[in-house]
N, C-alpha and C positions, 0 to 999 in steps of 0.2 A: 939825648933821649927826648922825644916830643910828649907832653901830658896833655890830654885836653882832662878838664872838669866843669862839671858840671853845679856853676853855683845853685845857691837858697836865698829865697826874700832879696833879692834885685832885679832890675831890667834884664841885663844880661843872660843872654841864655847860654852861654858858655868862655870859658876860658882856655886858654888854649897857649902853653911856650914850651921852649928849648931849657933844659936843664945839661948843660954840659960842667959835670960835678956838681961844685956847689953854686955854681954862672947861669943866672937867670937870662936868658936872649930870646928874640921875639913873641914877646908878650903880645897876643891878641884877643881881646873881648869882641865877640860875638852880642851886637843888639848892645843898650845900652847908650848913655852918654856920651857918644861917637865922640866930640871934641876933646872934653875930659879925659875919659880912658886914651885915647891915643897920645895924647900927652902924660899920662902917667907911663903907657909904656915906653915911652923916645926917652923919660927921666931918668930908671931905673933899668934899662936895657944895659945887661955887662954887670948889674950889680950880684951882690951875695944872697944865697935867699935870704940867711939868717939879717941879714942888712933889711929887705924889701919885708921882712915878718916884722921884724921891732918898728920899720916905721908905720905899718899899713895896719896892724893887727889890733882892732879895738875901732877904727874907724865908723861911724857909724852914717848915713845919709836917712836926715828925716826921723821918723820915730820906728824907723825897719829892726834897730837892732846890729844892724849889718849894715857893708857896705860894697861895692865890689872893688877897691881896696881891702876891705876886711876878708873877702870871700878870695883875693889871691891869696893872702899871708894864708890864709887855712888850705886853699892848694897844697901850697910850698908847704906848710908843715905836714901835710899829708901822705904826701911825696917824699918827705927827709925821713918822715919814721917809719914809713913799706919795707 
């Protein structure tokens, strides 16, 4: 199943991967930290959400509050409790 989301308080203007189960695969951020994000999704590509929430979730860049690490784990848990 493909989700896109729509983060809050980052560059990024969207998030967009494959959930197959609990198998997070191609993770792509839309706008955003091009180098960064593209290495965090080659990291975590294959992982569990529950995996990419416990490491991403609290993350924060700057004084935003957020991060778009923070803003996928809240994807993923968004998508695990629909």
């Amino acid at each position: 199943m493909t989700v896109s989301y729509i983060p809050n308080g980052v560059c990024s203007k969207k998030i967009e991967f494959e959930l197959e189960g609990n198998i997070v695969k191609n993770i792509e951020f839309i706008s955003g930290c091009q180098g960064n994000l593209k290495a965090i999704c080659l990291l975590v590509d294959g992982y569990s959400a529950q995996d990419i929430i416990f490491k991403f979730k609290g993350i924060q860049c700057k004084s935003r509050g957020t991060s778009c690490p923070d803003q996928l784990a809240k994807a993923l848990e968004l998508e695990l409790n629909s």
